[in-house]
C-alpha positions as CSV (number, residue, x, y, z in Angstrom):
1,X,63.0,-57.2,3.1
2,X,61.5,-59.9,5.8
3,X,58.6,-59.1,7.7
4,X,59.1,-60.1,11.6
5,X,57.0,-63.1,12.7
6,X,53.2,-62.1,13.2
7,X,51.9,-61.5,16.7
8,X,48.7,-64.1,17.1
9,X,47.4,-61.4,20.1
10,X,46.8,-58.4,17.7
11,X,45.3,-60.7,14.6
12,X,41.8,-59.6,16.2
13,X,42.7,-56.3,15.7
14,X,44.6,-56.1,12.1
15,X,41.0,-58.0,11.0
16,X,38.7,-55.2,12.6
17,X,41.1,-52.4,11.3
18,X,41.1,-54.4,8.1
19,X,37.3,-54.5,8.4
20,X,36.6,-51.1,8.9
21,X,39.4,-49.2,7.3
22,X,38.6,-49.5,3.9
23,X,35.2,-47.9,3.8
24,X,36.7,-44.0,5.3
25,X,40.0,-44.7,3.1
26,X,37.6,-45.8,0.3
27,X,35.0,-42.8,0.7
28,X,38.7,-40.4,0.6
29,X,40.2,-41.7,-1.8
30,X,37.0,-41.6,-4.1
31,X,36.2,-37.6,-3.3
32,X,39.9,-36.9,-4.2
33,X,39.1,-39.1,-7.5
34,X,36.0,-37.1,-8.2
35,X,38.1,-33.6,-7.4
36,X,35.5,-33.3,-4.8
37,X,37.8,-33.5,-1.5
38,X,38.1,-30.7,0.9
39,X,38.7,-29.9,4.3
40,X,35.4,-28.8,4.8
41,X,34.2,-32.2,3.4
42,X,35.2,-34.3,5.6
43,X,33.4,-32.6,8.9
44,X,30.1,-32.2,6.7
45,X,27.6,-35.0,8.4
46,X,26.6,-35.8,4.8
47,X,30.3,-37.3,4.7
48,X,29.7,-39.1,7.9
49,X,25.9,-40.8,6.3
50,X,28.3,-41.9,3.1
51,X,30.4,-44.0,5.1
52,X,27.8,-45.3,7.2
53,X,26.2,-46.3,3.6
54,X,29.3,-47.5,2.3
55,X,30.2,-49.6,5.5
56,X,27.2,-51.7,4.2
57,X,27.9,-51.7,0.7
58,X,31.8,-53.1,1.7
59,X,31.7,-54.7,5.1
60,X,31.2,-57.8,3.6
61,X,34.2,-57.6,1.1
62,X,36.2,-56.2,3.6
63,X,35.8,-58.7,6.3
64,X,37.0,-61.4,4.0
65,X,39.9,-59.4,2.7
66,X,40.2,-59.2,6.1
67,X,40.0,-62.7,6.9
68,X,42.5,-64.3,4.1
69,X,45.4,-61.3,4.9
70,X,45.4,-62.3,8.5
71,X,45.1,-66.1,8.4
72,X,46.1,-66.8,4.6
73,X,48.3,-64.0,3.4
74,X,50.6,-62.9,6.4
75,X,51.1,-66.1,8.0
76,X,52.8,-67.6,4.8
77,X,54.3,-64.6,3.0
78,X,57.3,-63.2,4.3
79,X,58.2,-60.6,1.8
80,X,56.5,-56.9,2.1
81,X,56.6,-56.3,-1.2
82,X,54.5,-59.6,-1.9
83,X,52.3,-58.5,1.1
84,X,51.3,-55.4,-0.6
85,X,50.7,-56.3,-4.0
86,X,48.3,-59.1,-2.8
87,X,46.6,-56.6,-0.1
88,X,46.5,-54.9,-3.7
89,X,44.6,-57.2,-5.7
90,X,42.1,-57.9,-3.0
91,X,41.5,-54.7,-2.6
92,X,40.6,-54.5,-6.8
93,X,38.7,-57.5,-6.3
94,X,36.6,-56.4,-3.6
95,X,36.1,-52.8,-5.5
96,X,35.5,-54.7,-8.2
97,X,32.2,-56.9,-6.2
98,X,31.3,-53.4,-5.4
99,X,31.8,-51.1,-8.8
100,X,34.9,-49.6,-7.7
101,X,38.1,-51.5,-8.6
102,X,40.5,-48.3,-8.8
103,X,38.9,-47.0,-5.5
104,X,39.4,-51.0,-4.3
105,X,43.0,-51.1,-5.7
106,X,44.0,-47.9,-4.1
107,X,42.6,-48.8,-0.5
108,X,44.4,-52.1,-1.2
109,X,47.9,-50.5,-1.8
110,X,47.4,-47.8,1.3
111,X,46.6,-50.5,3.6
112,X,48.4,-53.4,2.7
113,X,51.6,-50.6,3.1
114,X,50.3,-49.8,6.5
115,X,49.1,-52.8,8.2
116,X,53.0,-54.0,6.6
117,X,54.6,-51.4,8.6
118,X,52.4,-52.0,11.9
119,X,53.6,-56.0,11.6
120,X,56.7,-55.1,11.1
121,X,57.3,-52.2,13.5
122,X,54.7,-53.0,16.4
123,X,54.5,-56.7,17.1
């Protein structure tokens, strides 16, 4: 399946989403991990300081994950399934910087699926 050409005007907006992103999806996907995810969880304010903290720990990471999907990755690769399973193995390379490469390759997989759809479906 082809992926429609990439919309230049919302590239500043896939690399903040891209930036951001990862550290809630991250922090969700590590809880369900741990068998520690519940509703009432995710509206405690201690959830809330732990992605503030991991925003640090990964903003770096992200941001060039970030940086080579939007101006490496998409503008060359035409093929969603190729998309994805390069999103992937960013994503285990940057959990990997950080300690986490299953967390990293799962956040990799949910949103190099994602921002794939919002190329295809919304520019």
């Amino acid at each position: 399946m082809k992926v429609q050409k990439r919309d230049k005007d919302n590239g500043h907006i896939r690399f903040l989403l891209g930036t951001i992103l990862p550290t809630p999806i991250g922090t969700l996907i590590f809880l369900m991990l741990q068998g520690d995810l519940n509703l009432s969880s995710i509206f405690d304010p201690v959830f809330i300081i732990v992605i503030m903290v991991a925003l640090v720990l990964v903003g770096l990471p992200s941001a060039i994950y970030s940086i080579v999907m939007e101006h490496l990755v998409n503008p060359k690769i035409s093929s969603n399934v190729a998309a994805v399973v390069i999103s992937s193995l960013l994503g285990f390379i940057s959990g990997l910087v950080v300690g986490f490469p299953i967390v990293g390759l799962l956040v990799g997989i949910v949103l190099g699926f994602n921002f794939t759809l919002l190329i295809r479906y919304l520019t």
